[in-house]
C-alpha positions, 0 to 999 in steps of 0.5 A: 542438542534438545529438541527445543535448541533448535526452533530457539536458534532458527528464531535468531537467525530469522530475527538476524536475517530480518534485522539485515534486510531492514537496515538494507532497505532503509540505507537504500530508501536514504539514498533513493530519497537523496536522489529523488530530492536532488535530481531534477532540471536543477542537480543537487549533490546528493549529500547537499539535497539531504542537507537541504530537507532540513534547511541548512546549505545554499537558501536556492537548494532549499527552496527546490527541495522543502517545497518542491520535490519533498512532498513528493518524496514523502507521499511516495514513502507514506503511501508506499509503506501504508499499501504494503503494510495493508497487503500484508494484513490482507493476506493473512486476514484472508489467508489468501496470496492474491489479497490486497486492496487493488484486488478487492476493491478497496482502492477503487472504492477510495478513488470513487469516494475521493472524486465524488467529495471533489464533484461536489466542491467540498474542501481538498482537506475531507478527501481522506475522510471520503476516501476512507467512506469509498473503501468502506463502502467498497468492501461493504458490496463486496462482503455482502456479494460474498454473504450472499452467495456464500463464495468461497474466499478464494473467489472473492478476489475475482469478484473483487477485480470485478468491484474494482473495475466498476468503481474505476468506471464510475470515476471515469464517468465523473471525470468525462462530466467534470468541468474542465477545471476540475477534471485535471485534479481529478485525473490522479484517481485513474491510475495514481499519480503524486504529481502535485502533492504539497505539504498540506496533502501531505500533513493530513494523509500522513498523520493519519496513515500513520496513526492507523499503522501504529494501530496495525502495528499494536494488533500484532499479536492479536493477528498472530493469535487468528493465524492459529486458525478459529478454535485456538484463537478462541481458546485463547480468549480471542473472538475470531469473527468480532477480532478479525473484522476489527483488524479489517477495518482498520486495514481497509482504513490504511489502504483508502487513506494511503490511495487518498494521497496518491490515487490507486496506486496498484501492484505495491500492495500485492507484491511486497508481502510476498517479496519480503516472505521470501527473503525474511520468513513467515510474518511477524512484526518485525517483517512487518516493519520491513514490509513498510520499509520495501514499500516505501522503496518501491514506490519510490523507485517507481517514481523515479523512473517516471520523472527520469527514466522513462521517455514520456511526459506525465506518466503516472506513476501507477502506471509504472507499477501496473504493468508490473503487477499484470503478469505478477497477478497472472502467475499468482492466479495460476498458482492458486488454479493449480490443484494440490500435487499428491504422492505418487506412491 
C-alpha cells in the first residue's frame, strides 16, 4: 500500500462519514419541522402537517400551518443555518474557537441597528439593511479597538463580550424610552425571539441570507487556501489581508441578517462548528453544508421546548439557547487559558 493510498482512503471515509451525518440531520431537521407544523392548541398528525405546508389536505389544517406556525418554522431553520454557517467562518478567519458573532459583537451590533431604524419609525422592510449597518459597525469598533492596542486575537473576543454587552445596553435603553406600542416589538432584540415572525419578514430575510450563503459557500476554496497560513495563500496568488476581510465581511453580512430575523439569538453560532468537527473532521465544504443543516436543528429544537416543553409563557427563544452556551463558553475560555502541555522527557 503507497504512502499516497492512505490520505486517498482517510478522504473517503471523511467524505462518507460526512455524507451520513448530513442525511441524519436532514431526515431529523424533516421530522422536527412535521412536529413543530403540527404541534400546537390544534394537533396535526405529522404527515398531515407536511401535506398542509404545500397545501393539499383539510383547507382548516392548511390555514393553521402556511400562515400560522411556518414562518415560524422557516425563521428557525434560516436563521439556524446562517449563524452556524458564519460561526464556522468566523472561526477559521480568526483561527480561534470562541469566535462567533455573540462573542464579538456583531449580534449586538445588528439588534442596536434593528431597534435603532424602529425608534425612528421607518418601514419593518429596512430592518435587515440596519441590522447588517449595526453589525458592520459593531465590528468596525471592534477592529479599530484591537488596531489600536494591537491585541492579540485571542484577546479579541474579551473585548468583543465586552462590545457585545454595551451595545445590549443601548437597546435596553431604547426599549425603556420607546412608546408602549413600540416597545413590544422591540423587545425580541434582548434575547431573540421568533414570536410573531410572518411571511414578509420571512421573504426578505431569507432571500437574503440566502443569497449571502451561497457567496460563503462559493468562497470556499479561497478560505481553505488562507487555512494554509499568509505565505502560502500568497504564494498561491491570493492576498491574505485583501481575501480575508472580504471573507469577513460577508460573514458578518450573514450573522446580522440572520439576527435581523430572530433578534441575538446566542450559543448557535459558537457551539454547532465545534459539534460537527467533532463528528465529521476538520471544515471542509461539505462539513459546511452540514453545519447549516445542525444549526437549523438546533434552533429549531430549541424552539420547541419553548412553545412545549418548558412550563413559562413567552419565553424567548434565545433564552433557551443562552443558558446552554454559558457554561459551553466557560469551558472554551478555560481550554483556551490553559498553557500548551510539554513532554516531560
Amino acid at each position: 500500500m503507497t504512502a499516497l493510498a492512505l490520505p486517498a482512503r482517510a478522504l473517503t471515509r471523511r467524505r462518507a462519514r460526512t455524507a451520513l451525518w448530513s442525511l441524519a440531520a436532514a431526515a431529523l431537521l424533516v421530522l422536527l419541522t412535521g412536529i413543530a407544523l403540527g404541534t400546537g392548541q390544534l394537533d396535526i398528525p405529522v404527515w398531515d402537517a407536511l401535506r398542509a405546508l404545500v397545501g393539499q389536505g383539510d383547507p382548516g389544517n392548511v390555514l393553521v400551518v402556511q400562515q400560522f406556525r411556518a414562518p415560524r418554522v422557516v425563521s428557525a431553520l434560516i436563521a439556524g443555518a446562517g449563524l452556524a454557517v458564519a460561526g464556522s467562518m468566523l472561526q477559521r478567519l480568526f483561527r480561534n474557537p470562541l469566535a462567533a458573532p455573540d462573542t464579538i459583537g456583531i449580534t449586538g451590533g445588528a439588534s442596536f441597528g434593528a431597534v435603532l431604524m424602529l425608534a425612528t419609525g421607518a418601514s419593518q422592510q429596512l430592518i435587515p439593511l440596519a441590522a447588517v449597518g449595526g453589525g458592520l459597525l459593531a465590528a468596525l469598533l471592534l477592529g479599530g479597538l484591537a488596531w489600536r492596542s494591537r491585541m492579540a486575537v485571542t484577546r479579541l473576543v474579551l473585548v468583543g463580550l465586552a462590545v457585545q454587552q454595551g451595545l445590549a445596553a443601548a437597546v435596553n435603553l431604547m426599549i425603556v424610552r420607546f412608546p408602549a406600542e413600540l416597545a413590544s416589538s422591540a423587545l425580541q432584540w434582548t434575547t431573540g425571539s421568533l414570536y410573531g415572525r410572518n411571511w414578509n419578514e420571512v421573504s426578505i430575510g431569507g432571500t437574503a441570507i440566502a443569497l449571502t450563503a451561497v457567496g460563503v459557500l462559493l468562497s470556499q476554496r479561497r478560505v481553505a487556501v488562507l487555512d494554509l497560513g499568509d505565505d502560502s495563500a500568497g504564494g498561491l496568488g491570493l492576498t491574505p489581508a485583501r481575501d480575508r476581510l472580504w471573507l469577513l465581511l460577508l460573514t458578518i453580512t450573514l450573522a446580522s441578517l440572520a439576527a435581523a430575523l430572530t433578534g441575538p439569538v446566542a450559543f448557535v453560532a459558537l457551539a454547532v462548528p465545534h459539534l460537527v468537527r467533532l463528528l465529521a473532521g476538520p471544515p471542509t465544504l461539505g462539513t459546511l453544508g452540514l453545519t447549516a443543516l445542525t444549526g437549523a436543528v438546533l434552533l429549531l429544537s430549541a424552539d420547541l421546548l419553548v412553545l412545549h416543553v418548558i412550563p413559562v409563557h413567552g419565553l424567548p427563544v434565545g433564552a433557551v439557547t443562552a443558558t446552554l452556551g454559558a457554561p459551553w463558553l466557560l469551558v472554551l475560555m478555560i481550554r483556551q487559558g490553559r498553557p500548551p502541555q510539554r513532554n516531560s522527557r
